[in-house]
N, C-alpha and C positions, 0 to 999 in steps of 0.2 A: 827369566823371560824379559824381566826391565831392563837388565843387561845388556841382553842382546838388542833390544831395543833401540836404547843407547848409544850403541857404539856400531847399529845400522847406521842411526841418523847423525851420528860424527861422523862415519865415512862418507855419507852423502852430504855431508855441509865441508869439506876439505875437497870436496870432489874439484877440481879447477877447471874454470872457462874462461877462456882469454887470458891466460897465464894468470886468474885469481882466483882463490879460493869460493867457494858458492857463499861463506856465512859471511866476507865482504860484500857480496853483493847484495848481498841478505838486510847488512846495514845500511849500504848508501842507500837501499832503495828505502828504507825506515825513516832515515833522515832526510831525504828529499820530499816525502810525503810529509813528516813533518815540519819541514819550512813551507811547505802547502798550506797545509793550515794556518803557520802563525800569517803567511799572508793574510788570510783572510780575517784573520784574527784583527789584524793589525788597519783593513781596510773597515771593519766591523764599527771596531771601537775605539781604538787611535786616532783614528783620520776623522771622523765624525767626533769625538771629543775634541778636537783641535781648532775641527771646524766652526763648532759651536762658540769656541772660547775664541776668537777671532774676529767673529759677526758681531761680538760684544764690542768690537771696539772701532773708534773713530776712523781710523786710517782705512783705505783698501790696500795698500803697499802689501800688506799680512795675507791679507783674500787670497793676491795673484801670485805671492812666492809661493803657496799654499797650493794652488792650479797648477803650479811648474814644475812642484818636485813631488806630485801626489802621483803620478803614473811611473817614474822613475825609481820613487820608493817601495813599491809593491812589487815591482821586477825587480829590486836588490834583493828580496828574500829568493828570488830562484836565482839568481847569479852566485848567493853565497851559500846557497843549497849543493849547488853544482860545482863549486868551489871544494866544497869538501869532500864529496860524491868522488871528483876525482880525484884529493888527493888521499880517500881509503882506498882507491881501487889500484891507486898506483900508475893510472892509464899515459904512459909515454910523458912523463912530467914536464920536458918542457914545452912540448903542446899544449897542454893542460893551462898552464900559466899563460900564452898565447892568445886561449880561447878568454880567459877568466878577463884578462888585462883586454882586451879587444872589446868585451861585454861592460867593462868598464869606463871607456872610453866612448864607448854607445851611449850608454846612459848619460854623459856628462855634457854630453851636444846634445842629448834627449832632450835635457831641463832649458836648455839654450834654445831648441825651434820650438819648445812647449810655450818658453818665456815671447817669441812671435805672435804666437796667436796668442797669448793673456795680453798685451797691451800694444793690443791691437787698435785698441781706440786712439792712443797717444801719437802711434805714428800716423794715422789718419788726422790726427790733432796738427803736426806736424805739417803735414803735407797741405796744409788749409794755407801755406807760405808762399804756396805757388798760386794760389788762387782758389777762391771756395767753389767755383767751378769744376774743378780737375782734382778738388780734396779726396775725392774717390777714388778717380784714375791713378795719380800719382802715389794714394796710399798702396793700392792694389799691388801697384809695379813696385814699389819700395817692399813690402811683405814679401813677394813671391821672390826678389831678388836674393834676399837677407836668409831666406829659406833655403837657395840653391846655395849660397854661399856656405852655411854652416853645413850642409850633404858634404861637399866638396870638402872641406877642411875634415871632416870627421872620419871622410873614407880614404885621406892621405896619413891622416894618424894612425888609423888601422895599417897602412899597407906598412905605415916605419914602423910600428909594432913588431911586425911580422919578417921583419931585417930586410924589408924594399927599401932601396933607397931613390925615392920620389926622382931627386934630381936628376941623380944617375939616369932615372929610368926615363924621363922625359928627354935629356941628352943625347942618351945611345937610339931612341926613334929613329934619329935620321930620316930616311923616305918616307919609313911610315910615319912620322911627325908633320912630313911636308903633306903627304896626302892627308893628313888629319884635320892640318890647317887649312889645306883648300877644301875640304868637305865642310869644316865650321866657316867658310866665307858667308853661306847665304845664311848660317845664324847668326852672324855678328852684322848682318844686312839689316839681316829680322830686327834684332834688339837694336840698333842703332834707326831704323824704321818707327822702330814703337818710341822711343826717344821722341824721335823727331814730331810724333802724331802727340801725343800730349804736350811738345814744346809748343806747337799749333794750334792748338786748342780748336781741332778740325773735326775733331767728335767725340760724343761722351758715350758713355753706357747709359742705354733706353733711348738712344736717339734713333729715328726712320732717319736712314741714310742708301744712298745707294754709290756702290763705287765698282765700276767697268760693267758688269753686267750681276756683279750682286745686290739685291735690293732685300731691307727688311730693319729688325731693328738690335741695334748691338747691346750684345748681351756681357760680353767679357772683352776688356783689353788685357791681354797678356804682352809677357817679355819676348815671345817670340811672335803670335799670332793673334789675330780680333775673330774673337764669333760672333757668327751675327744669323738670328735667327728669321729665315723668311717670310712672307705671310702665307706660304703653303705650312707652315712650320718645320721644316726640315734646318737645321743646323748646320750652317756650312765657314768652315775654318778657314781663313784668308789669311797669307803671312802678310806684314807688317809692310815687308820690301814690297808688295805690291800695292796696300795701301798707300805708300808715300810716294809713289811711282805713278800715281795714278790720277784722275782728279776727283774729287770725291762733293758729290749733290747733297747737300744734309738737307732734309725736309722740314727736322724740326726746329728749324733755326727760321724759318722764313715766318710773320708773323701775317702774310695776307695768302690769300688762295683766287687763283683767277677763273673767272668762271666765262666760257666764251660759246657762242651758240649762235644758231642760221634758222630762224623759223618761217614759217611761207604758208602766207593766206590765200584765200582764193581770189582768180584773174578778176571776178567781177566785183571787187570791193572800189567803190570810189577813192579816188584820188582824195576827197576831201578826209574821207571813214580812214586810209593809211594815215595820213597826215596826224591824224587824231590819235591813232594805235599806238605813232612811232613816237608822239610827243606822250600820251599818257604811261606808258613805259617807261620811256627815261625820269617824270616826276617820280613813279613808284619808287623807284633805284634812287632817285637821288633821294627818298623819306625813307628809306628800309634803314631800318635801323641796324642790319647787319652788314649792310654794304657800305666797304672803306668809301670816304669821301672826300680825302685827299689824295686818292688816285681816278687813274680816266674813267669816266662810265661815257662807252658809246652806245649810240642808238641809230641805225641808221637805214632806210630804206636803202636796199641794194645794189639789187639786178632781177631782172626778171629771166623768174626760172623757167623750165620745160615748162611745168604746170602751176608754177606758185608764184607771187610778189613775196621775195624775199626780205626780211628785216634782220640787219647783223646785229649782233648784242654782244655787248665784252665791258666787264666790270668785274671789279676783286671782292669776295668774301671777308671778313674781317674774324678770319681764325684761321689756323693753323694742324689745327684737330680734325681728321679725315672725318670722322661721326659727325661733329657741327656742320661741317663742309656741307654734308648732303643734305641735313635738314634744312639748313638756309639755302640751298638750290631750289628742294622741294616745292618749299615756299614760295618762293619768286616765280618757278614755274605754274602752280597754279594758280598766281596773281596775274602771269601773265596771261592765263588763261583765260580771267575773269576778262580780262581787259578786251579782248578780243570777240568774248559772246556780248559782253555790255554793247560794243560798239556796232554788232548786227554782220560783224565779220566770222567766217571761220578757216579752219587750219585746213588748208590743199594737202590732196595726196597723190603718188602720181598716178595720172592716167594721160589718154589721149584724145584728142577729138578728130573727124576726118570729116570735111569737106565735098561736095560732090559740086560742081557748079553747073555741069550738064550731061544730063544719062545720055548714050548711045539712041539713034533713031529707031535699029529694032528691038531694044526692050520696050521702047515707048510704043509702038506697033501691036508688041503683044499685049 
């Protein structure tokens, strides 16, 4: 009965799928699970014993090669899991070497855009050369550039892996190269746009700007585009080319706010009571402590309105912060308030008045 038992289960472990026998698959699947584990094994206890013995020491140099090749090393135990997996299975061996060497050569720009974001500070360090103004902007556009770069090198290494031969293949394009390069015109617009917006120093990120009819505050410059979030908050993507095409209102750059207003008391205030209104107004503005006062503060009796004696007002706020802005309006408003009930005047509103100079003889009659 073991016997037969036996020499069941050799026949079904010889049985072949995919032109290999079942007790190969039987292995790789064994050993692929077990380079499973030793990953974890190895993120468990290795990686955190490593880590620990690194924080001991002076330098960070150790910390950040330790970040760069700590996600690349946890994927080489399935690359050489798979490595083996196919070379027990036998699976088309020089695809096999194809995939392995491709997996390889991932990993090796892996620890290169890892090594981006670990010293990430440096190039922002870096980029404080153009001005600590734009040390953001500049760092931003230097990372995401350095990022695209290493994509692009690592997926032309792949294709000559794989016996493309890059040049050849960019060569033989022909039309389709020409149309390629007219379709990358408005990106090399873009990138050459974003150049130009940071050569400019015509906006940052967190600035209220408004440019053609987008208004709000930019959240990201990119190599191709600027986002800029509105105050409805809605996120809207604007390419570069049109940024720099364009003329663009930065709000946060301006350090005064103009404040300008028409108010109108009523027709039966004496000439002397306006005089009084229009002159204690303007001392107010000129003692406000929030009001710029080396720019114009006007004060001036106007025009007479339909129903009101008009007084123009225009003087600057001294901030640039939409929130102060309104409080010091606030203020002044109901100073000017005050100023107006003190003086025994108040605020017109419209209406109309009608005259009669003589009624008809037969309503007088009746």
């Amino acid at each position: 009965m073991d016997g037969q038992l036996i020499n069941r289960l050799n026949e079904i472990l010889n049985q072949v799928f995919l032109g290999t026998p079942l007790y190969k698959w039987a292995i790789a699947l064994f050993i692929f699970i077990l380079f499973l584990l030793l990953r974890k094994l190895f993120s468990r206890i290795i990686v955190n014993s490593i880590k620990a013995l690194v924080s001991k020491t002076k330098t960070t140099i150790d910390d950040k090669l330790l970040r760069m090749i700590e996600s690349p090393l946890r994927f080489l135990f399935i690359v050489i899991g798979l490595w083996i997996v196919l070379d027990i299975l036998n699976l088309q061996a020089d695809i096999a070497q194809h995939i392995i060497r491709s997996m390889f050569i991932i990993l090796i720009f892996w620890i290169f855009y890892n090594g981006v974001n670990v010293f990430s500070k440096d190039v922002f360090k870096f980029a404080e050369k153009f001005g600590k103004d734009l040390a953001r902007e500049v760092g931003t556009f230097l990372i995401k550039s350095i990022k695209v770069f290493i994509i692009i090198i690592a997926v032309l290494a792949v294709l000559q892996e794989w016996g493309i031969n890059v040049t050849a293949l960019i060569a033989s394009l022909g039309i389709g190269g020409l149309a390629i390069a007219l379709a990358a015109k408005d990106t090399a617009a873009n990138l050459f746009g974003g150049l130009t917006i940071l050569a400019d120093k015509s906006l940052k990120i967190g600035e209220w700007v408004k440019v053609g009819s987008v208004e709000g505050i930019v959240e990201d410059l990119g190599m191709r585009t600027t986002r800029i979030r509105t105050f409805e908050k809605s996120l809207i993507t604007v390419p570069n080319q049109y940024i720099a095409n364009n003329p663009i209102e930065n709000f946060s750059r301006r350090n005064i706010r103009r404040i300008k207003m028409t108010i109108g008391v009523v027709y039966d205030t004496p000439s002397e009571v306006l005089r009084k209104i229009v002159q204690d107004i303007k001392d107010m503005l000129e003692n406000h402590p929030d009001v710029a006062k080396d720019q114009s503060i006007v004060v001036y009796f106007d025009e007479f309105g339909d129903s009101s004696l008009n007084i123009f007002i225009l003087f600057f706020a001294n901030t640039s912060n939409w929130l102060e802005y309104v409080q010091i309006k606030q203020d002044i408003n109901l100073k000017i308030m005050e100023i107006v009930e003190e003086n025994g005047s108040s605020f017109a509103f419209p209406s109309q008045s009608i005259y009669v100079e003589k009624l008809p003889e037969d309503m007088l009659g009746s």
